[in-house]
C-alpha positions as CSV (number, residue, x, y, z in Angstrom):
1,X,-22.3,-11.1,26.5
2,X,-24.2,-10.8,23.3
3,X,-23.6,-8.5,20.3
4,X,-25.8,-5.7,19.9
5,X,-27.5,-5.8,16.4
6,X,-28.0,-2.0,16.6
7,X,-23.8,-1.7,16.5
8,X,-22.8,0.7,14.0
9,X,-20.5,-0.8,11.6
10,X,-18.0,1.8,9.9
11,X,-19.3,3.8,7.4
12,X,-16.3,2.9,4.8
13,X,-16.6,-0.9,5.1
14,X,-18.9,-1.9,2.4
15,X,-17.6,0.6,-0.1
16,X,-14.0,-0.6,0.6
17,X,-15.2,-4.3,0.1
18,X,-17.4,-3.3,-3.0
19,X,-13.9,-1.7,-4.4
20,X,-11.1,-4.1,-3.7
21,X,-13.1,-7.6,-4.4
22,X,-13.3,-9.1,-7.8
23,X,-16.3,-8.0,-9.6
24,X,-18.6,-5.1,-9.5
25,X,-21.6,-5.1,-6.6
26,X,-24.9,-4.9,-7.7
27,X,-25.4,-1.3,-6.2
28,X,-25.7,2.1,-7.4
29,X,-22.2,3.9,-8.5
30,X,-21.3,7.4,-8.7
31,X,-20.2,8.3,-12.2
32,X,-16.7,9.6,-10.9
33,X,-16.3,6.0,-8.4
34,X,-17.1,4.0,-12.2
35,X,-14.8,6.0,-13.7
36,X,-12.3,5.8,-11.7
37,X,-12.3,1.7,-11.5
38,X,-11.7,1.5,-15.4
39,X,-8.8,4.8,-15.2
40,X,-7.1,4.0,-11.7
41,X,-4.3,5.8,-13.2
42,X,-5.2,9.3,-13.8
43,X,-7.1,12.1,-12.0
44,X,-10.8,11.3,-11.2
45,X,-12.0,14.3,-12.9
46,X,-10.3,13.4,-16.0
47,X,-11.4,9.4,-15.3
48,X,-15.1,10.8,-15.6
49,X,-14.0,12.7,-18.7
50,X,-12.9,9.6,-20.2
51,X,-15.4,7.3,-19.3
52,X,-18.0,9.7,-20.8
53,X,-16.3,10.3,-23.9
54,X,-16.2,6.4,-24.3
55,X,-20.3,6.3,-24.2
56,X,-20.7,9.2,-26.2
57,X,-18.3,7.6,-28.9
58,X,-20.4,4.2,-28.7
59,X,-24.0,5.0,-29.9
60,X,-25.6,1.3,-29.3
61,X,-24.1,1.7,-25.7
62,X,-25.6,5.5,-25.4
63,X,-29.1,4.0,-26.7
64,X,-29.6,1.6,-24.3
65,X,-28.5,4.1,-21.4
66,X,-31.5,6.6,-22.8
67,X,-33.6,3.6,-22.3
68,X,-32.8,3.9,-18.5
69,X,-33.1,7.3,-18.2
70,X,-29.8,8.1,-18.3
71,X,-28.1,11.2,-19.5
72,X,-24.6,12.7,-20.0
73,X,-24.5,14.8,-16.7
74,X,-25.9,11.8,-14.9
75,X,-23.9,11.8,-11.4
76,X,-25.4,8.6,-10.0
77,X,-25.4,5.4,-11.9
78,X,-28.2,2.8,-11.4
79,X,-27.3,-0.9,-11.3
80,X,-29.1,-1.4,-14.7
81,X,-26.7,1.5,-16.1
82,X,-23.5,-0.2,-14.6
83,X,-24.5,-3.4,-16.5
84,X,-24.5,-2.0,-19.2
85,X,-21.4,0.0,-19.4
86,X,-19.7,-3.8,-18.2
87,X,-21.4,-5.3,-21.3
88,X,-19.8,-3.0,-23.7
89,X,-16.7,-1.9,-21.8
90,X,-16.4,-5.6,-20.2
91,X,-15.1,-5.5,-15.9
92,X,-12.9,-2.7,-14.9
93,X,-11.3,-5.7,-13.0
């Protein structure tokens, strides 16, 4: 019997994997899924709060994230953007 390539795999797999092994996937985040990797501790809404008061208070940081088209109600997070934050910030690992 062969596998069927069309086999649906389940949907949580490869954000569970992207979460739980070392280092951050090259992928797009949600703001709120960043946020909650660098504040595991607290409430995702008040992670997101966090995070965003840590680029506003870093204006290099906020500069580059312009560059990218980013702004501060930005809900999606492109893989450019991540880097970034993980440059300043350093892992959330």
């Amino acid at each position: 019997m062969t596998s069927n390539p069309f086999r649906l795999q389940p949907a949580c797999s490869g954000r569970r994997s992207a979460i739980t092994e070392p280092g951050l996937k090259k992928h797009s985040y949600g703001f709120k899924e960043l946020a909650v990797l660098y504040f595991p501790s607290i409430a995702p809404a008040s992670a997101s709060i966090r995070l965003k008061a840590w680029i506003k208070d870093s204006p290099q940081l906020l500069d580059q994230l312009t560059e990218t088209n980013y702004h501060l109600n930005a809900r999606v997070l492109t893989p450019r953007q991540i880097s970034l934050i993980t440059v300043a910030f350093g892992s959330p690992f």
